[in-house]
C-alpha positions in Angstrom: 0.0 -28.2 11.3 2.4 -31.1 11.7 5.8 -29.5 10.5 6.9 -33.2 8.8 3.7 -33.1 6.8 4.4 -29.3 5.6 8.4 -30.7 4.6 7.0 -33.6 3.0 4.2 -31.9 1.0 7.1 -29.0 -0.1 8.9 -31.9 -1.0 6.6 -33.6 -3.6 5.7 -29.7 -4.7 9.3 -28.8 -5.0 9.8 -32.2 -7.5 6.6 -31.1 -10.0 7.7 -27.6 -10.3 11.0 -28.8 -10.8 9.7 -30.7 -14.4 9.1 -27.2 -15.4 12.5 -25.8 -14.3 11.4 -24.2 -11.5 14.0 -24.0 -8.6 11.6 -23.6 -5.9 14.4 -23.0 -3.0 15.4 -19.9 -5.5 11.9 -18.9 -5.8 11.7 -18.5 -2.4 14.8 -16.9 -1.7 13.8 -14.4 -4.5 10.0 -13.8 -2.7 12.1 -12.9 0.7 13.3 -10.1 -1.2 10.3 -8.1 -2.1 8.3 -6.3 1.1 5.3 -4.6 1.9 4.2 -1.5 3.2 1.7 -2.2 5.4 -0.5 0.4 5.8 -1.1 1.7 9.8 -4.9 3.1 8.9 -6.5 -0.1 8.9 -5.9 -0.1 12.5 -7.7 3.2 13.9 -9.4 3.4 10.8 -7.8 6.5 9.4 -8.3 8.4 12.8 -5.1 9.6 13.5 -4.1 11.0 16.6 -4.2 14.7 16.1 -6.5 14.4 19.3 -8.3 12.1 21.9 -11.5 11.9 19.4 -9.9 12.0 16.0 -11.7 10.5 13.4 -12.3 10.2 9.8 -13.7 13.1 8.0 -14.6 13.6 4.4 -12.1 13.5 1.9 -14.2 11.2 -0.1 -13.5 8.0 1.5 -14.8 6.8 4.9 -14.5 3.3 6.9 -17.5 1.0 7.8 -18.2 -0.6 11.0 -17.4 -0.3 14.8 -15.7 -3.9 15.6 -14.3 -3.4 19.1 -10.8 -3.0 20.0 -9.7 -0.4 17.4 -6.1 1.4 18.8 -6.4 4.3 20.1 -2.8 5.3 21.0 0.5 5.1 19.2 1.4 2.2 21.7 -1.9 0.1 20.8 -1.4 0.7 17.3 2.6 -0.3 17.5 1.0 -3.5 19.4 -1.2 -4.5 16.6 1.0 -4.0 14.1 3.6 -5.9 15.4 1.1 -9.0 16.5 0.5 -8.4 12.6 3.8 -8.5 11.8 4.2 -12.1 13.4 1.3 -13.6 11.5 3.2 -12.6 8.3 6.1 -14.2 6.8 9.2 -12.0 5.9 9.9 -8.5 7.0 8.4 -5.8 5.8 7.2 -1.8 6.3 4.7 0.2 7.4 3.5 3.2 5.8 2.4 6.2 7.6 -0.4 9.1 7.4 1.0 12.4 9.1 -2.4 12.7 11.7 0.0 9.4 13.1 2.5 11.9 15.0 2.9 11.9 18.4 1.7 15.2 19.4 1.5 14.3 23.3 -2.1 16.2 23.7 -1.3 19.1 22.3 -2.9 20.7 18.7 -0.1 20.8 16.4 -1.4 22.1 13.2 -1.1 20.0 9.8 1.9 22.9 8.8 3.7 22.8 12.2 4.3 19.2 12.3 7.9 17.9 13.0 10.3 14.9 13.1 10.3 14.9 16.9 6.5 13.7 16.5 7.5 11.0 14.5 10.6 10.1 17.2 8.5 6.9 18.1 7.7 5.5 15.3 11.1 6.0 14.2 12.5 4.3 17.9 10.1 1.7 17.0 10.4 0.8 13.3 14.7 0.2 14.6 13.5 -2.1 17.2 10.7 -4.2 15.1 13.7 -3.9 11.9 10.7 -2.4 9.5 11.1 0.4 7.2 8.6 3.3 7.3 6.9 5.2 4.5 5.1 8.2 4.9 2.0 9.9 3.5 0.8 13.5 4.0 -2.6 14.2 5.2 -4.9 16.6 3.0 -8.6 14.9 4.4 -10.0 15.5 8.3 -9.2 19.2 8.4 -11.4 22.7 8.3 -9.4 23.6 5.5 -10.0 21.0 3.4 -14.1 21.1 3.9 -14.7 23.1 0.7 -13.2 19.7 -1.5 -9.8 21.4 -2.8 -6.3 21.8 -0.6 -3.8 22.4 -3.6 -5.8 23.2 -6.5 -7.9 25.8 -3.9 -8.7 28.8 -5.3 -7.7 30.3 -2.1 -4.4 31.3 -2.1 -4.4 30.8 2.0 -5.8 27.5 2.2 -3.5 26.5 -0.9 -0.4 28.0 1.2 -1.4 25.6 4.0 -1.7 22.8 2.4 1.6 23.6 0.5 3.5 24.3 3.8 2.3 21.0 5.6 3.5 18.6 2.1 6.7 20.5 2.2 7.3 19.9 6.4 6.4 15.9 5.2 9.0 15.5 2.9 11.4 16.7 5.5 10.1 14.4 7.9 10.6 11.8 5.5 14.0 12.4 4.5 15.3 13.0 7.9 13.5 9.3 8.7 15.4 7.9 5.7 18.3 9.0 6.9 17.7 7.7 10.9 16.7 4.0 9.0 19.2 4.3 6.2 16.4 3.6 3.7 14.5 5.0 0.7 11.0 6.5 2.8 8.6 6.8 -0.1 6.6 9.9 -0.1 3.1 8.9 -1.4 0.7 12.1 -2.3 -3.1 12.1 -2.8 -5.4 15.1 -2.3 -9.6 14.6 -2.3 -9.8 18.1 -4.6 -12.7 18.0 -6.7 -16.1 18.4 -7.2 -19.6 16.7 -6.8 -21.4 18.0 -9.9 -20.2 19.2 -13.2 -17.8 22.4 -12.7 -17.1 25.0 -15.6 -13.2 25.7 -14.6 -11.5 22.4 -14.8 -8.4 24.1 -16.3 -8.0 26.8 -13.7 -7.9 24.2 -10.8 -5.4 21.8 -12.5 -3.4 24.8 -13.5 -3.2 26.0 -9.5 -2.3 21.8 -8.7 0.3 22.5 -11.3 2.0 25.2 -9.4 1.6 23.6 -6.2 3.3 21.3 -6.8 6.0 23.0 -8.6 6.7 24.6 -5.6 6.6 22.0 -3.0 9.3 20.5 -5.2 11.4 23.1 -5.5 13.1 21.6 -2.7 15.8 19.0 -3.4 16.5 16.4 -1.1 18.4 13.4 -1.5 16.7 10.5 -3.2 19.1 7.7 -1.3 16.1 8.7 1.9 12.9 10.3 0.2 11.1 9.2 -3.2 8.1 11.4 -4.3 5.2 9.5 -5.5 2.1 10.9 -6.8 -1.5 9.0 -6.3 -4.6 9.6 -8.8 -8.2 8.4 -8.5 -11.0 8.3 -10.8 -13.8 9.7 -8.2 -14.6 9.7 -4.2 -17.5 10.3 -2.3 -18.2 14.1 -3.0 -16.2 14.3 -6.4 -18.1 12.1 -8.3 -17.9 14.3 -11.0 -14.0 16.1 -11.3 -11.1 15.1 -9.8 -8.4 17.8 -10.0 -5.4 15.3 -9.5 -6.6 12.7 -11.9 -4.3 9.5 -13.3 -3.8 11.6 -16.7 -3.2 14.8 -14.7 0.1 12.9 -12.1 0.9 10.6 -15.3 1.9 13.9 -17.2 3.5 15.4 -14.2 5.1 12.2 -13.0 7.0 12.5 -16.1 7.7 15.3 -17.0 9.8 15.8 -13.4 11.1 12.2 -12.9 8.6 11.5 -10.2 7.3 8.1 -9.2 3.6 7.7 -10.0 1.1 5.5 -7.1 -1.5 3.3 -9.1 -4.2 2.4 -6.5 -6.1 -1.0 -7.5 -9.4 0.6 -6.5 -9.0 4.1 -7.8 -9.8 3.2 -11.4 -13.1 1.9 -13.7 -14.0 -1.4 -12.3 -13.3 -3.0 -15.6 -9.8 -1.5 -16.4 -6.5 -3.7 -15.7 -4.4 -1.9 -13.2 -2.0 -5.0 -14.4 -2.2 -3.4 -17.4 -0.9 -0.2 -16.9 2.5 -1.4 -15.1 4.0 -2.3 -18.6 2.6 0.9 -19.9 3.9 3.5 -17.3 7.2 1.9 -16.4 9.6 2.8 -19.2 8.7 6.7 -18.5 8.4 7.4 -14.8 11.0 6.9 -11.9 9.0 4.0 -10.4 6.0 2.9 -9.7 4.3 2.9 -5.9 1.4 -0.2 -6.0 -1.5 0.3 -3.7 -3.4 -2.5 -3.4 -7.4 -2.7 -2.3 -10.3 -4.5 -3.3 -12.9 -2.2 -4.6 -16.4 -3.4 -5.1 -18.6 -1.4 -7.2 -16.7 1.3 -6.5 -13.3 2.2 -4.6 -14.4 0.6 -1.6 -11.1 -0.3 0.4 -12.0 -4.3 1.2 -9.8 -6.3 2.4 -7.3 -7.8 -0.1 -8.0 -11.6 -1.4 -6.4 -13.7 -3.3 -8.0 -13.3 -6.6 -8.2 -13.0 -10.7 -6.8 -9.0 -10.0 -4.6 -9.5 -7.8 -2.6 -12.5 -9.4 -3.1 -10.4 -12.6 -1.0 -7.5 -10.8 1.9 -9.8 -9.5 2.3 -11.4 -12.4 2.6 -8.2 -14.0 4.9 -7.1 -11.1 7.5 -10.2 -12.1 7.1 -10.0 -15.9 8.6 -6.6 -15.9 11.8 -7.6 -13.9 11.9 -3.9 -12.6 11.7 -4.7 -8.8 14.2 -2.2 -7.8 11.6 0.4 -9.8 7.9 -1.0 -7.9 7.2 -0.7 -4.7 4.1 -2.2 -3.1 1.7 -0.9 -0.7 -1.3 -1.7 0.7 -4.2 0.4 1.0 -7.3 -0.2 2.7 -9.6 -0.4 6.1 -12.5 -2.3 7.3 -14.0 -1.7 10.8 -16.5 -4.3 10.2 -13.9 -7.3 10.9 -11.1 -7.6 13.4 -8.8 -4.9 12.3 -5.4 -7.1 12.9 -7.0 -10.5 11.0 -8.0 -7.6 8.1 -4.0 -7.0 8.0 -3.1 -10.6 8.1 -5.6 -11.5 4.9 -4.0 -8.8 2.9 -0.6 -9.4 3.7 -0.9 -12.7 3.4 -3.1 -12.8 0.3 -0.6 -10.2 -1.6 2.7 -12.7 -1.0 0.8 -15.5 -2.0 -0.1 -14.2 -5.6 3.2 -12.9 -5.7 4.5 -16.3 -5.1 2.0 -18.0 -7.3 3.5 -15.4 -10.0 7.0 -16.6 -9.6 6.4 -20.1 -9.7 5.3 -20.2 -13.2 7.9 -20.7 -16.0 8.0 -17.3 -17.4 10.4 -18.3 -19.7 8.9 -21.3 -21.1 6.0 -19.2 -21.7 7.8 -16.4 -23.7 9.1 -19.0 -25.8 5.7 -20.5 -26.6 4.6 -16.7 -27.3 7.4 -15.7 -29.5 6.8 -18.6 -31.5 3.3 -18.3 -32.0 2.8 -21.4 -29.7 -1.1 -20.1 -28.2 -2.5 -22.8 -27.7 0.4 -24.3 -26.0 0.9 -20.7 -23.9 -3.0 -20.9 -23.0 -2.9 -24.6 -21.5 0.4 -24.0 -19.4 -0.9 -21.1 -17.8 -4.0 -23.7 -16.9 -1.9 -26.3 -15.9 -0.3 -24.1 -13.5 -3.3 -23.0 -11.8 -3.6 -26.6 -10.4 0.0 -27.1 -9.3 0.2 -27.4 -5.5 1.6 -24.3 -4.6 -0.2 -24.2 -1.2 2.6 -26.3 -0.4 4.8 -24.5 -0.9 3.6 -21.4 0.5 3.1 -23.5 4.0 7.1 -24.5 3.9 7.4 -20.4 3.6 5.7 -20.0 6.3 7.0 -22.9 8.3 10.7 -21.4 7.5 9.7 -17.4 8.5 8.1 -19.7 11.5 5.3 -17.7 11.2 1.8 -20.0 11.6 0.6 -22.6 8.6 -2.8 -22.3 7.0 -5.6 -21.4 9.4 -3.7 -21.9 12.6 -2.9 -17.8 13.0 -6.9 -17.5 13.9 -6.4 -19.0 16.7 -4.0 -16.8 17.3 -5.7 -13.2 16.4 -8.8 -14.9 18.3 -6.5 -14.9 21.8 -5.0 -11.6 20.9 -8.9 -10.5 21.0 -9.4 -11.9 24.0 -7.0 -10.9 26.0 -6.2 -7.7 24.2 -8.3 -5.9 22.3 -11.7 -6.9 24.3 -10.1 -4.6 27.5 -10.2 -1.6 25.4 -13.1 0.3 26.3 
């Protein structure tokens, strides 16, 4: 796109949100300061590379499709990730699994992993300027095939799973420290069930003391935050979920943890937006992951729609940024893997935008003074106001491509990249 038309059309955009007081130079010095985590799964989708063949295995969730030209190296991954990177303004993070390591061919077992295997992405994240987050792996192992890791009633497999959290959180705090950053810790399990079980209490109760002891360990919250990630039900525990969102609600805080709230873990008609006001005043902050789930927690690709504008708004209302953190969180194979980054990304800052530029305050006054109708038809109004424009001048200053031109890029990045993987 022309860059004079993109000033101009900022320009007029800039002069109708300023009849509402909005300062949209501010605004978009303000959206520069919140980042992503941008999730490396979507790229191998969630293989890992604990070996050459490493692929997804039960844990409830799984990834569709075989589109060509899915990384399968640390290097190919770091590639795509960073040819994501330039499609997206700002900088931001990227969150890792612990099957990311670099284990250089050899099996490393979930409870022997190091920092050293992490090294690279460490090297890399100071090179690209990103910040890293981090994300033990409890699916795609023999000993988590019976459906529970910490709430197991084995008192081995339990031990295991205890040991490898406990090596992550090192990881992560020695990473913090390398970056001079807050890595956030994000834990999820698959325990549960597929039908009906008659012990619920003795599984939670063995989660309980899991946990207790993988944070018995104290380490400095300037480089790791602990966050704790329920779901309502995956693929083989339809019907109990040990670490549920009441069961790491209670925990969360009760020991000053931060609590993950997954947009696609969670009945299709509750408000994830919701439950920010709710759960903020009690917990130590909150870790957004956001997906698309249809029918069920499906991991699509993020678009810019009623939920996900409801959730940034949310996100801005609560003026608590230094408290939530967002992530996202999902994989499709059935599209090209880097343009499934770019929609999400991209989609996420633009409701988070759309969320800033409305006058917040002008609205509060209208509620506290029992102005509805008049809160009601601002909040249409706004819907209407051109800030397209203004999210192409954001783009045009990160120089990052305008509107649809950063196909034509993925498309050549296809071509000439992707399509030689074989």
């Amino acid at each position: 796109m022309i860059p004079k038309k993109i000033i101009e059309s900022y320009e007029l955009a800039k002069e109708r949100y300023s009849e509402l007081g909005i300062d949209t130079h501010q605004i978009l010095k303000d959206l520069d300061c919140i980042t992503l985590s941008i999730h490396c799964w979507q790229g191998d989708d969630v293989g890992g590379f604990e070996s050459p063949d490493s692929e997804l295995t039960g844990g409830g969730i799984m990834a569709t499709g075989n589109y060509p030209g899915k990384a399968r190296t640390i290097t190919e991954l770091q590639m795509d990730l960073t040819k994501a990177n330039s499609l997206i303004p700002s900088s931001h993070r990227v969150s890792l699994h612990a099957i990311y390591g670099d284990f250089k061919g050899k099996h490393v077992d979930r409870n022997e992993i190091k920092l050293e295997h992490f090294q690279p992405w460490i090297d890399w994240a100071k090179r690209e300027k990103l910040g890293l987050d981090f994300n033990p792996t409890l699916f795609s192992h023999p000993k988590a095939d019976s459906g529970f890791t910490l709430s197991s009633k084995s008192s081995e497999i339990r031990h295991f799973w205890i040991e490898h959290i406990q090596k992550c959180r090192k990881i992560c705090a020695e990473i913090g420290k390398q970056l001079n950053d807050i890595v956030i810790n994000n834990i999820w399990i698959p325990d549960g069930s597929k039908d009906i079980p008659v012990d619920r209490t003795g599984h939670r109760e063995l989660l309980k003391e899991s946990l207790d002891k993988i944070f018995e360990q104290e380490l400095d919250p300037k480089y790791i935050q602990d966050s704790l990630e329920g779901k309502l039900f995956g693929i083989g525990s339809e019907a109990f979920v040990v670490g549920s969102h009441d069961f790491y609600l209670s925990y969360a805080v009760k020991n000053n943890l931060m609590l993950t709230l997954d947009s696609g873990h969670f009945h299709p008609t509750e408000s994830i937006a919701d439950k920010i006001s709710a759960i903020l005043p009690f917990v130590k902050g909150i870790l957004l992951h956001i997906s698309r789930g249809l029918r069920w927690d499906s991991d699509h690709v993020v678009i810019l729609n009623d939920d996900i504008i409801q959730i940034a708004e949310e996100i801005i209302r609560s003026k608590a940024l230094d408290k939530i953190f967002i992530g996202l969180d999902y994989f499709d194979a059935s599209i090209n893997r880097i343009a499934a980054w770019v929609i999400g990304a991209r989609s996420t800052l633009k409701s988070i935008l759309y969320a800033l530029l409305q006058p917040w305050e002008v609205l509060k006054e209208y509620e506290v003074n029992g102005k509805y109708f008049q809160r009601l038809a601002l909040l249409e109004e706004l819907k209407t106001l051109p800030f397209g424009a203004v999210w192409d001048y954001y783009c045009y200053k990160h120089n990052v491509p305008i509107g649809k031109d950063w196909i034509k890029s993925v498309e050549e990045y296809e071509r000439e990249t992707l399509m030689n993987r074989t």
